[in-house]
N, C-alpha and C positions, 0 to 999 in steps of 0.2 A: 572638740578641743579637750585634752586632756587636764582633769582637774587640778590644785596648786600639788594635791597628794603623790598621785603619780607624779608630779614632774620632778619631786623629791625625790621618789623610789628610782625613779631614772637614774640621775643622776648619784644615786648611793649604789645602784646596784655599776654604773659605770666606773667608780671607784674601785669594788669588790673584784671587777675585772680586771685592773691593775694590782691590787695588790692580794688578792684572796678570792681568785675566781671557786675554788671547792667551796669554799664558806658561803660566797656570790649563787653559786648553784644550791646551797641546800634552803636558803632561803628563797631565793626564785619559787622551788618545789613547795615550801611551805604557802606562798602568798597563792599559788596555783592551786591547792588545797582546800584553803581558805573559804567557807559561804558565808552569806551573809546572812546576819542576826535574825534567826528564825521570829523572835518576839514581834522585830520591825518591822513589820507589812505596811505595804502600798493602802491606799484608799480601795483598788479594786480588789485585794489579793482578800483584805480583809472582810469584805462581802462577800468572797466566797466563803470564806471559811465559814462565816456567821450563818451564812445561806444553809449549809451544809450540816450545820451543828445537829438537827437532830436525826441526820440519816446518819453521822458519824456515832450516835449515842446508842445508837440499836446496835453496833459491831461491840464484839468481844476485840479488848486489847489485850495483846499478849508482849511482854516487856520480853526480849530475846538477847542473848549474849554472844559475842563473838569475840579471836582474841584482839580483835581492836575496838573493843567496848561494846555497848548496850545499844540497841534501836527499839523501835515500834514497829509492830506489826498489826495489823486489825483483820477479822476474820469477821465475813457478810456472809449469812446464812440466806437462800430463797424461803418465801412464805411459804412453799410448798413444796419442800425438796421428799427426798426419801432418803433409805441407806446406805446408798451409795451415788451421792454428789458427783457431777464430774467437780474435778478442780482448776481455777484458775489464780494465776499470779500475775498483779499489776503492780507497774513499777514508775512513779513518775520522775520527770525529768532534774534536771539541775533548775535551785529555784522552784521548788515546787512542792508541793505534799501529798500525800494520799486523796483529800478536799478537793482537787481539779481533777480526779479522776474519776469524779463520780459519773458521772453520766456514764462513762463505759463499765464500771463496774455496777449501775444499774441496771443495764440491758443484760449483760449478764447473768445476774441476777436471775431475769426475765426469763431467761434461757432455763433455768435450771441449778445454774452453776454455784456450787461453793467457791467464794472471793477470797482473797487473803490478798489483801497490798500493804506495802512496807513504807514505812517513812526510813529513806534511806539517810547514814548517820549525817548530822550536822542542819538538820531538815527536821517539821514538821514538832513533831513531839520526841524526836528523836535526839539526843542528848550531844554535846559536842560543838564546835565550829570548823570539822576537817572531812575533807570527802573525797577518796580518789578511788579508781579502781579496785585495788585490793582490798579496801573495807566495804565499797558495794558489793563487791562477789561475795565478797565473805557474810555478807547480810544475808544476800537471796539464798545462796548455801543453807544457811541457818533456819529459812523459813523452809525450805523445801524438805529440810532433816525433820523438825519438827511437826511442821501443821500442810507437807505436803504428803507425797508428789503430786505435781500439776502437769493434767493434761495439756493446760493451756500456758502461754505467758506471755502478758501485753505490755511492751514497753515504750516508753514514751519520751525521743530526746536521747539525752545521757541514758535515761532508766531502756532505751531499747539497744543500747551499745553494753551496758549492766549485762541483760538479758543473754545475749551473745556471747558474750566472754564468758560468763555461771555454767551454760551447757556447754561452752568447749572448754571447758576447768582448764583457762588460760591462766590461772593465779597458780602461785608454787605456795602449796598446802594447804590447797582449797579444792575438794575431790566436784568433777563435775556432774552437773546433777543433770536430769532427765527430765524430756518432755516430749510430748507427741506433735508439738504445735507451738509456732515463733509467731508475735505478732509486731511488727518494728513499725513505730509511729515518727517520722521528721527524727529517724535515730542519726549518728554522724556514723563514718563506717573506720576511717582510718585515726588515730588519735595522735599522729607525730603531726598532724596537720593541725592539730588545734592546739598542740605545744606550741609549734611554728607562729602561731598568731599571738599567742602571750607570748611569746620570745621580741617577738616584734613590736608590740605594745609595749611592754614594760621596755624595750631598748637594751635585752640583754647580749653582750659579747659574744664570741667563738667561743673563748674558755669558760665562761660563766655557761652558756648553752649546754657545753660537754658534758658537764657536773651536774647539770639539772637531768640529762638525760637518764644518768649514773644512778640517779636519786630514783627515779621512774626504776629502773633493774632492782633495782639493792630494795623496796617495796614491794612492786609487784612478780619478781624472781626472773623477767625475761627480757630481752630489751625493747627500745618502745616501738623499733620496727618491726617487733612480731605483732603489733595491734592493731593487725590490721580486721576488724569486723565482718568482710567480704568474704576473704580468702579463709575464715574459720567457720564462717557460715556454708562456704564448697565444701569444707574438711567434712562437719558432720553431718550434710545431708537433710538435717529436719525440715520437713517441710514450713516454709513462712510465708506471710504475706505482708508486703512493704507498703503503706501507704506513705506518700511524701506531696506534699504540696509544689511546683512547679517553681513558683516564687519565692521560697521558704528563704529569708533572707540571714537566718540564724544557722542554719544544719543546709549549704547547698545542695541542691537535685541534682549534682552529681556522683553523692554520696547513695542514694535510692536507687543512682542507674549502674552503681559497683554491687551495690547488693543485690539487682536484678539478673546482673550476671554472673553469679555464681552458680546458677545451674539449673533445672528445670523445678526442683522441687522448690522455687522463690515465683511466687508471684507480684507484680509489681500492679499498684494502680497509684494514677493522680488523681489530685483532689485538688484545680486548680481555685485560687481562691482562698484560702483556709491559713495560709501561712504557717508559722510555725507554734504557735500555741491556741489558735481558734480550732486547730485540729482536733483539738479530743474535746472540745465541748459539743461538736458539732452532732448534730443525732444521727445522721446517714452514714457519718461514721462507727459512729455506737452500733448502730447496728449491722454494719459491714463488719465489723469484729466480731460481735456475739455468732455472725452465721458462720465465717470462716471457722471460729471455734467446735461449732456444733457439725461441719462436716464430718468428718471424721466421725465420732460421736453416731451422728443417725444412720450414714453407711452400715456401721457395726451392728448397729439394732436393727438394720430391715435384713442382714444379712443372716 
């Protein structure tokens, strides 16, 4: 049941529809934006972080600027790297930090790999309360300008639809960046689909919908039917592997089986069981990523 708040926002934004659906729509896009108060953690959110605090203490933080403000980014060195690190970039989801992605950027780790994950804006230590598209691209951009290029990039949720959009520089003014290797965790693939649900939730109009989409163009420079995740994934080709949970009740497994079929260089596996966020704590996962990572990687070296 919806709380007494939305049922307020309902009915203000079904007014905005009568008399100033543009206005109706620019606020729609703003509440869509909107996370929640990174300070405020759950009972569980905040056992991790606490868990986590001194494996987070050993990364180097690097404060990083974009023109839609400042994030974090943290850089994991392996005990025993050399000169040449491969690199990876991990990206967690909406609701999330760098903190719940540890376990895959400890295998990693493991592997060899120089880490670099972002608290994407509005998130983590990351400064803000606003997050859409074009300020994530424009983060991972920023990491991959400065403390990359990555051979690898793991994302998780939101942060594997992030990931996607970064190397098909689907944002207007945000050049696309390079990798040798996609790793998409419970990512969603089409994003008119998940407007479609907040449009529906919040009980926005025809005309108030129009202007949100508007809002979606006039931000990230193209409309929101080009976001499609699938169809940009066939365009570039990079090789990826899609893990998706069966019963992912958050990101549906129909969304894993559009990314599966974009071409031969996607591999798909499930992981029935895992849901949508037990996925990246799980260690069979962890290490189903560190090895996908490292193919490519040891081909080259016995070659």
């Amino acid at each position: 049941m919806p709380s007494f708040r939305f049922t307020v926002i309902r009915g203000l934004f079904r007014i905005g529809e009568l008399v100033s659906p543009r206005l109706s729509g620019r606020l729609a896009f703003e509440l869509f934006c909107r996370t929640p108060n990174p300070q405020r953690l759950s009972t569980k959110e905040r056992a991790v972080v606490e868990a986590a605090a001194p494996f987070m203490a050993a990364a180097r933080r690097h404060d990083l600027a974009t023109r839609f403000g400042r994030f974090a980014a943290y850089e994991f060195r392996p005990a025993h790297g050399h000169a040449h690190w491969p690199r990876a970039l991990v990206i967690h989801g909406w609701r999330s930090r760098t903190e719940h992605m540890r376990p895959i950027i400890q295998r990693l780790l493991e592997k060899g790999f120089r880490v670099v994950a972002v608290d994407l804006p509005g998130h983590g230590h990351s400064p803000g309360r606003r997050l859409h598209m074009a300020n994530a691209v424009a983060s991972v951009q920023a990491a991959s300008q400065w403390l990359g290029p990555f051979d690898t990039i793991v994302g998780h949720s939101f942060g594997g639809t992030v990931a996607v959009n970064a190397v098909a520089g689907s944002i207007a003014g945000v050049p696309a960046i390079p990798t040798d290797r996609l790793v998409l965790l419970a990512a969603p693939s089409v994003m008119g689909e998940i407007f479609d649900n907040f449009a529906r939730f919040a009980g926005l109009g025809r005309r108030t919908r129009i202007h949100l989409d508007r809002q979606v163009e006039r931000v990230a420079g193209k409309p929101l039917e080009r976001y499609v995740g699938a169809e940009m994934l066939a365009r570039i080709q990079v090789p990826t592997l899609v893990i998706h949970a069966p019963e992912d009740k958050e990101v549906p497994a129909s969304n894993a089986g559009e990314y599966g079929a974009a071409g031969p260089h996607v591999r798909l596996q499930w992981v029935p069981g895992l849901g949508h966020r037990r996925i990246i704590v799980d260690s069979e996962v962890a290490a189903v990523v560190a090895a996908y990572a490292t193919e490519r990687l040891e081909s080259t070296a016995a070659a």
